[in-house]
N, C-alpha and C positions, 0 to 999 in steps of 0.2 A: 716394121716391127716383127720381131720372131718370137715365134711362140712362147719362147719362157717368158721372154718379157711381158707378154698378153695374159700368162697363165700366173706371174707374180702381181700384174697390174689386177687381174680376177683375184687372186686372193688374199691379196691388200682390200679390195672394195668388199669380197666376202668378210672379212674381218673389221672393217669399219664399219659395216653394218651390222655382225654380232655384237660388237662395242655398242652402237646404238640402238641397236634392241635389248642389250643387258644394259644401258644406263635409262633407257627408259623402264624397263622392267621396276629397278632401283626408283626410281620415282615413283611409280605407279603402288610398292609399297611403302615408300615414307608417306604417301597421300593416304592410303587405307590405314595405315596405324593414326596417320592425325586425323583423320575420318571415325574410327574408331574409338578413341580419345577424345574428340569434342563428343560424340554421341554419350560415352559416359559421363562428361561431363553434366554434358543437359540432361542425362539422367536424376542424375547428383540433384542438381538446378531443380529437379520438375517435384524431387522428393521432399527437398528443403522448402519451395514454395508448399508443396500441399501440408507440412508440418505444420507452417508459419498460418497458411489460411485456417488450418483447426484451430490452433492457438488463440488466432484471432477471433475466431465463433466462438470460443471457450469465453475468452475473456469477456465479451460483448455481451453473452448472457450473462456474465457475474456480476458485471457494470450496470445491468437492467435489474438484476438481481436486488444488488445494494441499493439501487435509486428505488426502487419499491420498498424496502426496508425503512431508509431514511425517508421516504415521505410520510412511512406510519408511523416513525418513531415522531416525526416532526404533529401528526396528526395528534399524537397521544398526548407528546409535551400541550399543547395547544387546548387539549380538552382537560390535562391535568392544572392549566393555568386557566381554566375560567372555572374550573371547579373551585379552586382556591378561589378566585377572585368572588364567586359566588358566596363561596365560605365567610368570606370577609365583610360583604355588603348584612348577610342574614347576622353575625356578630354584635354590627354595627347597630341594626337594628332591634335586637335583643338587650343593646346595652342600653339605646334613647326608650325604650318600653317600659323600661324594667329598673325603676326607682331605687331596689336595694342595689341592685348590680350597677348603678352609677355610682350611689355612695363608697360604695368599697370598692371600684378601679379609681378614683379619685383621690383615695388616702395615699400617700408618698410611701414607697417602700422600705422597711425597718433600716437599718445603718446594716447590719451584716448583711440584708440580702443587697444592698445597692457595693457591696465588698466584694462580694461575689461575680456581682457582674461589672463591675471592672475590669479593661481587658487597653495594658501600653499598647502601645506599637512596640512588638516584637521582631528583633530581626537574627536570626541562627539560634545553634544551640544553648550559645552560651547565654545570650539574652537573656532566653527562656529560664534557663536556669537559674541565672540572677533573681528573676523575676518570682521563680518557687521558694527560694532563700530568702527573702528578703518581705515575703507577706506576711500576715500576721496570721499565723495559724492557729487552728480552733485546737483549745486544750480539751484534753479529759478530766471531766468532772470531778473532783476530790471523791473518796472511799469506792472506784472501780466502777464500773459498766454494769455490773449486775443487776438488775432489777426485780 
C-alpha cells in the first residue's frame, strides 16, 4: 500500500467517523427536544390534574354543602307536616267538643258558595277560558255599589 492510499483510506475513516459523530450528535438532539417536549408535556399533565383535584374538592364541599341543606329542608318539611297534622287532630277535637261548631259545619253550603268551588278538569288556555266565559257571573246590584 503506498502512502496516498493509506492517507486516503485515513481520511475516508476520519470522515466516516465525523459522519458518525455528526449523526449521532443529530440524534442526541431530536432526543433532548423529545425529552424536552414530553417534560412539558407532563408539565401540562401535572397542572390539569392539580386544576381537576381542586375542582374536585370544590365540588365535594358543595355536594356536602347541598346534602346538609336538603336534610334541613327535609327536617323542616317534616316538622311543618306534624305541625299541621297536629293542627288538624286539635280541629278535630274542638269540633266533637264544641256543640255550636258541629251544628254549623254540618249545615250544606249555600248554592253560590258550592259555585264557587267548582273546579272542571281544565286542560290549556283555551279551556280555561271557556271555562270564565261560560260561568254564571255575579251581577251588580241594581242603583250602583254605593253605600
Amino acid at each position: 500500500m503506498t502512502t496516498t492510499r493509506q492517507l486516503l483510506y485515513g481520511l475516508a475513516l476520519v470522515a466516516a467517523l465525523c459522519l458518525l459523530i455528526w449523526v449521532q450528535q443529530q440524534r442526541i438532539t431530536t432526543a433532548e427536544a423529545r425529552a424536552e417536549l414530553a417534560g412539558e408535556r407532563l408539565q401540562t399533565a401535572n397542572e390539569r390534574n392539580t386544576r381537576q383535584a381542586q375542582t374536585i374538592t370544590r365540588l365535594t364541599g358543595e355536594v356536602a354543602t347541598q346534602r346538609l341543606a336538603q336534610l334541613s329542608l327535609q327536617q323542616t318539611t317534616a316538622a311543618v307536616r306534624q305541625a299541621h297534622a297536629t293542627d288538624q287532630v286539635q280541629k278535630k277535637e274542638q269540633r266533637r267538643e264544641d256543640p255550636p261548631h258541629q251544628s254549623w259545619a254540618a249545615q250544606p253550603l249555600p248554592a253560590a258558595a258550592r259555585r264557587l268551588h267548582q273546579r272542571p278538569a281544565i286542560t290549556g288556555a283555551d279551556g280555561y277560558r271557556q271555562w270564565l266565559s261560560g260561568r254564571h257571573a255575579l251581577h251588580a246590584q241594581p242603583g250602583g255599589a254605593s253605600h
